[in-house]
N, CA and C of each residue as an Amber inpcrd file, in Angstrom:
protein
   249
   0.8420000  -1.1830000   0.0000000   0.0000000   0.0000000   0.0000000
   0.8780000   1.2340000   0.0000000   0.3170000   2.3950000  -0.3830000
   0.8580000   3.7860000  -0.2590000   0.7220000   4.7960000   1.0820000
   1.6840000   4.8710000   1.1460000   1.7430000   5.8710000   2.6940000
  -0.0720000   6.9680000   2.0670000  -0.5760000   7.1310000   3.2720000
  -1.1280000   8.2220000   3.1030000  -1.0080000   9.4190000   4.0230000
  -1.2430000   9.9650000   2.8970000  -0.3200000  11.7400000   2.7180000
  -1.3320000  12.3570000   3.5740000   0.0130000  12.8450000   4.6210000
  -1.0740000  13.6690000   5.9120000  -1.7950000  12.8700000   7.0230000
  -0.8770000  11.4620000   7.3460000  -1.5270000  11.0210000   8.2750000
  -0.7020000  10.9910000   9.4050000   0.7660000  11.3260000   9.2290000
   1.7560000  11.2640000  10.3390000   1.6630000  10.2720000  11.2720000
   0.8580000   9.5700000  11.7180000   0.7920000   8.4340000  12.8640000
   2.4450000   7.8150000  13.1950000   3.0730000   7.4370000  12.1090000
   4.1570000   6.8240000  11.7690000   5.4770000   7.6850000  12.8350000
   4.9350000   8.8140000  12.5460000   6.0030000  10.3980000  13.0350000
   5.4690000  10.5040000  14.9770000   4.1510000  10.3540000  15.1160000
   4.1480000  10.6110000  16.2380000   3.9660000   9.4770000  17.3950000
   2.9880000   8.6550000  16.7780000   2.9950000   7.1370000  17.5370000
   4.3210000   7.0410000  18.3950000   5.1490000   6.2490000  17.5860000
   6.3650000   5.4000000  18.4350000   7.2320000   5.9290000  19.0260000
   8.0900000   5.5430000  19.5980000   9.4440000   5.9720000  20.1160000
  10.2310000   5.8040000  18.5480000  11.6890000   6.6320000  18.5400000
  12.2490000   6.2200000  18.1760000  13.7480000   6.7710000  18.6510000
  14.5180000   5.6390000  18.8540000  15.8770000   5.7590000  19.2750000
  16.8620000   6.3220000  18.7790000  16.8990000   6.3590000  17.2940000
  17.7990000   6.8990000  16.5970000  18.4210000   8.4680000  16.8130000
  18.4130000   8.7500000  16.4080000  18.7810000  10.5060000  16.2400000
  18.1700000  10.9240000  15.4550000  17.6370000  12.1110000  15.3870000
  17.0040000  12.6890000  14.5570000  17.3760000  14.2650000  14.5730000
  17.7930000  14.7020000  13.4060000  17.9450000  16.0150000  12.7960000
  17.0720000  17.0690000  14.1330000  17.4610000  17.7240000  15.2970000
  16.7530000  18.7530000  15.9470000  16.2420000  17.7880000  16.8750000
  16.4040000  16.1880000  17.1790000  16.2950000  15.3350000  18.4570000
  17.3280000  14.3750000  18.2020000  18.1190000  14.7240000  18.9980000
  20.1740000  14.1340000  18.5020000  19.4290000  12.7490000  20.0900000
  18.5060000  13.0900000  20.8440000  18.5250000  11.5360000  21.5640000
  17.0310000  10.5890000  21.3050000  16.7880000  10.9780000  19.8330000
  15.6190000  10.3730000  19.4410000  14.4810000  11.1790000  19.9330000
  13.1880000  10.2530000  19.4970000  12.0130000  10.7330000  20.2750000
  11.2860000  10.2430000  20.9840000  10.3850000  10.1080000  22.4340000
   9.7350000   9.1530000  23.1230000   8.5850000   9.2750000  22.0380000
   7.7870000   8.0800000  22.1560000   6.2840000   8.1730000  22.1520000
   5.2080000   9.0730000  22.3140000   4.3380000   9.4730000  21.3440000
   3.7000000   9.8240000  21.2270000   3.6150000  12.0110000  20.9580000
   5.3800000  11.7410000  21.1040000   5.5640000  12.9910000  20.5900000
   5.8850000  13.5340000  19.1400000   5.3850000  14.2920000  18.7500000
   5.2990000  14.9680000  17.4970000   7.1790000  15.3760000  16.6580000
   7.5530000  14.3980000  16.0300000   8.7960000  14.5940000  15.3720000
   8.6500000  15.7300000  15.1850000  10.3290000  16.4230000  15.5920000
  10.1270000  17.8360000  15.3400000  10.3840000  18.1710000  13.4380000
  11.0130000  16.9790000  12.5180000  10.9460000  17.3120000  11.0810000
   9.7530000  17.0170000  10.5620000   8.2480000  17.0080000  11.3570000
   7.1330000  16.3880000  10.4830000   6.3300000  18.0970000  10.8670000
   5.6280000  18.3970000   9.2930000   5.6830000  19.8840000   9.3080000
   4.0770000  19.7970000   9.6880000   3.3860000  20.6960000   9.5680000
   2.0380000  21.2080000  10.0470000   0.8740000  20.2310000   8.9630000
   1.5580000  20.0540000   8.2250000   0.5550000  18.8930000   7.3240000
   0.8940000  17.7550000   7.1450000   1.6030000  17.1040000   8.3920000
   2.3800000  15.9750000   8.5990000   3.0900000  15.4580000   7.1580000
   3.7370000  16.1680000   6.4780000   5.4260000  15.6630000   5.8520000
   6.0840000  16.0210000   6.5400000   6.9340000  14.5070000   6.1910000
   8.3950000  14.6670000   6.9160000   9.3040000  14.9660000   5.7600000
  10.2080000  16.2460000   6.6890000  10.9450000  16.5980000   6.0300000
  12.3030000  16.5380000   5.5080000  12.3970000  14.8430000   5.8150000
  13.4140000  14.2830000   5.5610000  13.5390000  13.3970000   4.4530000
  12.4580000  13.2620000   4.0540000  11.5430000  12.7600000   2.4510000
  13.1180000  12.5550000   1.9100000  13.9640000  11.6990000   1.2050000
  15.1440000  11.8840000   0.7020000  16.4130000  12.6020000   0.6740000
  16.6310000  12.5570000   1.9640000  17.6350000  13.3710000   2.4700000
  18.5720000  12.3280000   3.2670000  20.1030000  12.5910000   2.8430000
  20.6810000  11.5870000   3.8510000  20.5890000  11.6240000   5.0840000
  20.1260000  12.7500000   6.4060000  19.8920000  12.7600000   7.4240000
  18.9570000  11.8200000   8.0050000  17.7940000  11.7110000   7.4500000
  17.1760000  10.8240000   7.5090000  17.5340000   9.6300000   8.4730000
  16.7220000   9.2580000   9.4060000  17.0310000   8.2870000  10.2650000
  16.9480000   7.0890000   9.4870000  17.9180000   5.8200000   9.4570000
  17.6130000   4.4680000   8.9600000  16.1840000   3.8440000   8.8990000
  16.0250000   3.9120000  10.5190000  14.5460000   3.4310000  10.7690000
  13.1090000   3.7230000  10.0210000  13.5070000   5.3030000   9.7690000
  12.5880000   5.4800000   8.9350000  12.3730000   5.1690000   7.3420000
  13.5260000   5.7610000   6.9170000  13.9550000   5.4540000   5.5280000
  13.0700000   3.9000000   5.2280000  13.4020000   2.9680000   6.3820000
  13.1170000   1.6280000   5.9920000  11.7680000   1.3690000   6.0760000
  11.1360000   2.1360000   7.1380000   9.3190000   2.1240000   7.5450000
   8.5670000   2.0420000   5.7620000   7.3870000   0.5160000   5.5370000
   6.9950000   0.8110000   4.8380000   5.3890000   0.9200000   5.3230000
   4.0360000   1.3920000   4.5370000   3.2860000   0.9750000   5.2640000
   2.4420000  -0.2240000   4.4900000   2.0480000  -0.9980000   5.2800000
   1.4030000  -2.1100000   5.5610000  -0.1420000  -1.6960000   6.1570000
  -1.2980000  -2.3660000   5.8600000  -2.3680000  -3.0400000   6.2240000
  -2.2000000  -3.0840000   7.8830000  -1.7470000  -4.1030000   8.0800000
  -1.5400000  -4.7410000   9.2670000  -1.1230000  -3.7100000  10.4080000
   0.2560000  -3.0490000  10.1240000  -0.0070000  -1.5160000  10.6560000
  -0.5430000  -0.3130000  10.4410000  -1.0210000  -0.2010000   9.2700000
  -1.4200000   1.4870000   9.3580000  -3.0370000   1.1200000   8.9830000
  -3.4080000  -0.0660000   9.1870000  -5.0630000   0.2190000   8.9580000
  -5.7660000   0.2170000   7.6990000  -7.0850000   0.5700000   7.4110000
  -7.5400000   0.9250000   6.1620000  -7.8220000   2.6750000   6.2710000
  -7.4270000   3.5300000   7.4140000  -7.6330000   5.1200000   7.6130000
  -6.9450000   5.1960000   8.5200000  -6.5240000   6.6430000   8.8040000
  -5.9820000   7.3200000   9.6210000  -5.9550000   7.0150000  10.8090000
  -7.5020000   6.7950000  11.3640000  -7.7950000   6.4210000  13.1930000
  -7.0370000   5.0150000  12.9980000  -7.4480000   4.1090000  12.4950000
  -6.7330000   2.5380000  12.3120000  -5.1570000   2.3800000  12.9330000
  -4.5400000   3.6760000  11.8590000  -2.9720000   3.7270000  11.9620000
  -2.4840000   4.1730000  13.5410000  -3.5160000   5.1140000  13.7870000
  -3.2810000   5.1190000  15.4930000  -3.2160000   4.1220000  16.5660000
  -4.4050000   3.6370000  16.5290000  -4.5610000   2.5150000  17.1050000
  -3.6210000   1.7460000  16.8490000  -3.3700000   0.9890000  15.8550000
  -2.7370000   0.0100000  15.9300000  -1.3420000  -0.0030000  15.6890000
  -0.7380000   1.3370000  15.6560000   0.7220000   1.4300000  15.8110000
   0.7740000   2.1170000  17.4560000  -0.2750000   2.2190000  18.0060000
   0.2550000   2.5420000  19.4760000  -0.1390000   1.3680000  20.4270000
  -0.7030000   0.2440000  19.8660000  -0.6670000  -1.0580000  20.1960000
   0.4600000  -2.0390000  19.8920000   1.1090000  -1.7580000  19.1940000
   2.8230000  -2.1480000  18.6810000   3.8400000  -1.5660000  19.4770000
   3.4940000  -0.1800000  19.7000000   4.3930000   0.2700000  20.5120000
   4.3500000   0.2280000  22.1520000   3.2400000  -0.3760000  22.7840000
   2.5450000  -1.0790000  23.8770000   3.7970000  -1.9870000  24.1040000
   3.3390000  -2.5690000  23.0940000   3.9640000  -4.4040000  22.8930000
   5.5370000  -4.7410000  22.9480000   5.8320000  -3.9080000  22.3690000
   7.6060000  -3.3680000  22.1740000   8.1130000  -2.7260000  23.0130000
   7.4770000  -1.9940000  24.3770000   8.2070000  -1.4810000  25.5640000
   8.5040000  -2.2220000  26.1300000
């Protein structure tokens, strides 16, 4: 499936450990990446800064749902599961 545009879930849901461009010790959960802009793109879209983790994030069914609310839910039920 195709990311859909403007749903950010991906950006704010999880933790992520890596570093990130303006969060050099990652981000906890459920906070708003500081490179995902006011209409949730991230603005690391092809840029080598870009965290690995993300670069590699594809979306899937299984995680991001068939809508937006879906992708919430069930990527903050992954990230439940994974603490």
């Amino acid at each position: 499936m195709k990311c859909r545009v403007g749903c950010g879930a991906c950006c704010i849901v999880p933790s992520i450990s890596s570093p990130i461009p303006g969060m050099p010790e990652g981000k906890p959960a459920g906070i708003r990446c500081i490179q995902l802009t006011e209409d949730n793109q991230c603005r690391l879209v092809g840029l080598p800064d870009r965290p690995t983790v993300c670069s590699h994030f594809k979306a899937v069914v299984d995680v991001c749902g068939h809508d937006d609310q879906q992708a919430w839910v069930l990527i903050t039920q992954l990230e439940t599961l994974t603490q």
